[in-house]
N, C-alpha and C positions, 0 to 999 in steps of 0.2 A: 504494500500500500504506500504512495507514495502522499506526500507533506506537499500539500500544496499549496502558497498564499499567495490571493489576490486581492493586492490595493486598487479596490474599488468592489465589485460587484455588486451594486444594490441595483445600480442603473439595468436599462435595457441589456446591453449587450454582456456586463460584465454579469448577470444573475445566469444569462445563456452560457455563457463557458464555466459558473460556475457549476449548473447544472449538468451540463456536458462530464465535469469531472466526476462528480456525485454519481453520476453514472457509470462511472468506469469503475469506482472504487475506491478513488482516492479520497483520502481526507485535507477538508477544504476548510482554511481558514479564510473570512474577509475583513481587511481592516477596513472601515471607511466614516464618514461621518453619520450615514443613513440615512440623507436626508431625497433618498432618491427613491426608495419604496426598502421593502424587508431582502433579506437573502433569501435562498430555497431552503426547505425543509434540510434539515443532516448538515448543514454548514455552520461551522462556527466564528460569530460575529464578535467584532472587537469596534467599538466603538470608540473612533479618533478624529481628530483635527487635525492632520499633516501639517499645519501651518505651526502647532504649536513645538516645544522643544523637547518634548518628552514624549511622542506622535507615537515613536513605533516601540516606548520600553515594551510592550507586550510582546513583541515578535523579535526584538533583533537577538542578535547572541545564538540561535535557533539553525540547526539543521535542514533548511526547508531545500527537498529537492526543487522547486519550478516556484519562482513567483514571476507573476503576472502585473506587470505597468501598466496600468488605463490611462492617467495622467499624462501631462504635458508639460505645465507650468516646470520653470526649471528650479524652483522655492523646492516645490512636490520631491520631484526627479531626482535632484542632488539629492534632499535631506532621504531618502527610501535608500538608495545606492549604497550613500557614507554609513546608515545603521543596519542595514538588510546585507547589502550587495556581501560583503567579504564571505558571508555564510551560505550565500546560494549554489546549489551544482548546476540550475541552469535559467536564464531570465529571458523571457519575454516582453517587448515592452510593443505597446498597438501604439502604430503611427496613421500614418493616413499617406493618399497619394498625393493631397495636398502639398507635399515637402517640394515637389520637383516643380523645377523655375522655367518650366514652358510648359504650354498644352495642347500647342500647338502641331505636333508632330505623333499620327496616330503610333499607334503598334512599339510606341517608346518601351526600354525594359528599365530595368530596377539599376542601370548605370547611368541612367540620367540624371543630368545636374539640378541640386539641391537652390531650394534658396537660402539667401545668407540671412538675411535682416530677422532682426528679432524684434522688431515695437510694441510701443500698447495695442494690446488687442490683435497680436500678428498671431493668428492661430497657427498658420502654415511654417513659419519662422521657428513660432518655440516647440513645432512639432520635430521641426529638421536640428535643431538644438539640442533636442533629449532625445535623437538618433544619436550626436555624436558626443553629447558625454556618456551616452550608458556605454556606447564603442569603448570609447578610452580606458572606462574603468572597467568593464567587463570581458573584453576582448572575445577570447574563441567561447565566452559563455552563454554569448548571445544572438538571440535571435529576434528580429525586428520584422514587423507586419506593417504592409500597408493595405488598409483595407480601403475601397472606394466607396461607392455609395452601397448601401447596406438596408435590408427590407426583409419584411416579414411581421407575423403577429407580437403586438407589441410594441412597434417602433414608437418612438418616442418624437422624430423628426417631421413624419408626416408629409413625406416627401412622395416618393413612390405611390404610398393607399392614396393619395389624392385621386388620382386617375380613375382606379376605379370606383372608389367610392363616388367621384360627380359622377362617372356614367351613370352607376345604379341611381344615383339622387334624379339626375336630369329627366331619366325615361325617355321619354319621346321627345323632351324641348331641345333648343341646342346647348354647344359646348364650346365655349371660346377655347382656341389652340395656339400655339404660336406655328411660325415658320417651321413646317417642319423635315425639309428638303436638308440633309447636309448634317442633321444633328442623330444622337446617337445617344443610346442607353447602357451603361455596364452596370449589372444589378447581382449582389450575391447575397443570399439569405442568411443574417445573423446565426441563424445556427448552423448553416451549413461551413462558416467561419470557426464555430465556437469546436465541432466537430472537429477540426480539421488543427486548431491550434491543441488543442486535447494530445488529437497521437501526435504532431510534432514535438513539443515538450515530452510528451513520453519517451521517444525517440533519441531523443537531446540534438533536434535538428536546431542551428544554427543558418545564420547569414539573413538575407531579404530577401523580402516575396513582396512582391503584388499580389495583396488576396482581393482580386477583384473576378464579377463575372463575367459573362461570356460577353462580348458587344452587338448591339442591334439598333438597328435604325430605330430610334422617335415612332415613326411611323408606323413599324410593328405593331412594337409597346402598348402604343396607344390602340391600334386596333384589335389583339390581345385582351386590354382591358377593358375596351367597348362593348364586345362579345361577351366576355363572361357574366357582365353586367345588362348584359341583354336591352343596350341601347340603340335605340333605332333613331336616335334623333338625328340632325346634321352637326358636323362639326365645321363651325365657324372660324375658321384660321383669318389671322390678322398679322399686317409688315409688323417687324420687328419696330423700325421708330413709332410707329403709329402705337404703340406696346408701350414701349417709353415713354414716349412723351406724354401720356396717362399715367406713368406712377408704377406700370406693373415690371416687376421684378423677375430679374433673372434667379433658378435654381432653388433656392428654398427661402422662408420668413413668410412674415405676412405679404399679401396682396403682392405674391407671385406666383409664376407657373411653373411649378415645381418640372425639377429635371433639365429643364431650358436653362440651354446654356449659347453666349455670344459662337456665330459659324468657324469664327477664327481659335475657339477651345474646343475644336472638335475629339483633342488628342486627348480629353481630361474622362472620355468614356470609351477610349478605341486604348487602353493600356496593355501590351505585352503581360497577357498572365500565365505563361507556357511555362514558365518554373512551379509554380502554387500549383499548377495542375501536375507535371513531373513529380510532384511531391507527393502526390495523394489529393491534390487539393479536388473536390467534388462541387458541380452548381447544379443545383437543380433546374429542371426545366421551365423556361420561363411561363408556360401557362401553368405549372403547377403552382410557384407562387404567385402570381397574379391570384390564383384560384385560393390559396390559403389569405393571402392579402384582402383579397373583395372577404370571404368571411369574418374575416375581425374585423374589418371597418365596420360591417355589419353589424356585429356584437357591439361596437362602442358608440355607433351612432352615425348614420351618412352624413349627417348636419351638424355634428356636435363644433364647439370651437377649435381649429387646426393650427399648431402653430405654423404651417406654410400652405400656401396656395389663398386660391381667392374664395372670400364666404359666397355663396348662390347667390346674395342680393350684390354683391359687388359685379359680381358675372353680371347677370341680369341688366346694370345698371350700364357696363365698361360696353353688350353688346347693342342695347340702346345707342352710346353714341355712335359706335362703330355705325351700324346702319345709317344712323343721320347726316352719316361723311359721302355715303355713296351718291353717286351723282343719280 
């Protein structure tokens, strides 16, 4: 049975890999604040503050074969490394592919250049940061994820269920869309990640992955998700500036069109993931999540509040003027 601690797991992603272990049989400790929901059943929870100076006396000093990095902040990062790291046999820290300084250039792999800048609120920056201190200090003990955009029951970002949850809401009315000529979707299901970091850590695989999934056109996607949502309506596509210049937003937040991204970031959903899959890595089919996806939107509400995409009365309102532009 192997010692397993992950800082964080309360959130979405991290209670899935903590479940994933639980599954296997390992014994899971999670340190975190909780202020993100409970752990799963059979895990043992340590409630901390990483910020404060005394975060991890519960865990450090400790034998833990695999702990797990949710974290970014490099406050977090350092302080987990300098009382954790000397005792670990093997670390995992989740980055994102946000780290890499173009997106321009599909089928890019995991030797593409990082960005440097670290600012206020530079998610990307202190993503590629707490790559290269955990490197330093950790050397051949580690291993680094970048997962892309990430779906299934549960999510938390509301990016992906948008789609099919408007179809099923729309029915029969329409669907405002963006341009969807040139854009592109890479989608892998939280568990099929959480899986998948499970037996690598068991493994003691090491280096970086792209944990992203397969890529498909926008276009698919969306029609994928129309179907299963058994929407017969029209879909309404609108130019890019005419999008803009009303407010709606690129990719995920409020009052935007979740997934849409500028023609010229085509490369930020066409990522080289031929390693993560060489490894074991598995995606499941994209109707079968769309298909688990459309179900829990369902269970939590077509219309509930989202933290991304647009509410139906904003739709409603954005496709009004659209029409009244037409000649």
């Amino acid at each position: 049975m192997r010692r397993v601690l992950i800082l964080g797991g309360t959130a979405w992603l991290g209670r899935e890999i903590a479940g994933a272990l639980l599954d296997r049989g390992d014994a899971v400790t999670c340190l975190a604040r909780g202020e993100s929901g409970q752990v799963p059943e059979g895990a043992t929870f340590i409630r901390s503050d990483r910020l404060l100076p005394d975060a991890y006396a519960a865990v450090e000093g400790q034998p833990w074969d695999e702990v797990i990095e949710l974290g970014y902040e490099a406050t977090l990062v350092s302080g987990a490394l300098e009382a954790v790291g000397p005792t670990a046999a093997h670390w995992t820290l989740i980055s994102s592919v946000s780290v890499y300084a173009g997106d321009s250039t599909p089928d890019a792999d995991e030797s593409a250049a990082l960005v440097e800048s670290v600012g206020a609120e530079d998610y990307a920056g202190a993503k590629a940061a707490a790559e290269r201190m955990s490197s330093d200090i950790l050397g051949d003990r580690l291993l680094i994820v970048r997962p892309g955009l990430l779906a299934g029951p549960g999510d938390i970002s509301d990016r992906f269920g948008y789609w099919p949850a408007r179809f099923a809401l729309a029915g029969s009315g329409p669907v405002l869309v963006p341009e969807l000529d040139g854009r592109y979707v890479q989608v892998l299901e939280a568990a099929d990640l959480a899986s998948w970091l499970v037996a690598a850590g068991a493994d003691g695989r090491t280096g970086v992955f792209n944990a992203t999934g397969d890529s498909y056109p926008l276009r698919e996607v969306l029609t994928r998700a129309a179907d299963a949502a058994g929407f017969d309506g029209k879909l309404v596509s609108a130019p890019e500036n005419s999008l803009l210049g009303k407010d709606v937003r690129y990719w995920a937040g409020p009052r935007s069109l979740p997934l849409w991204l500028p023609a010229v970031d085509a490369g930020f959903a066409q990522r080289n993931n031929a390693a993560f899959h060489a490894a074991g890595g598995e995606v499941s089919a994209l109707g079968d999540t769309v298909d688990r996806v459309l179900m829990d939107e369902r269970e939590r509400g077509l219309d509930r509040p989202r933290r991304s995409g647009l509410s139906r009365e904003e739709e409603l309102e954005l496709l009004g003027l659209l029409a009244a532009e037409q000649p």
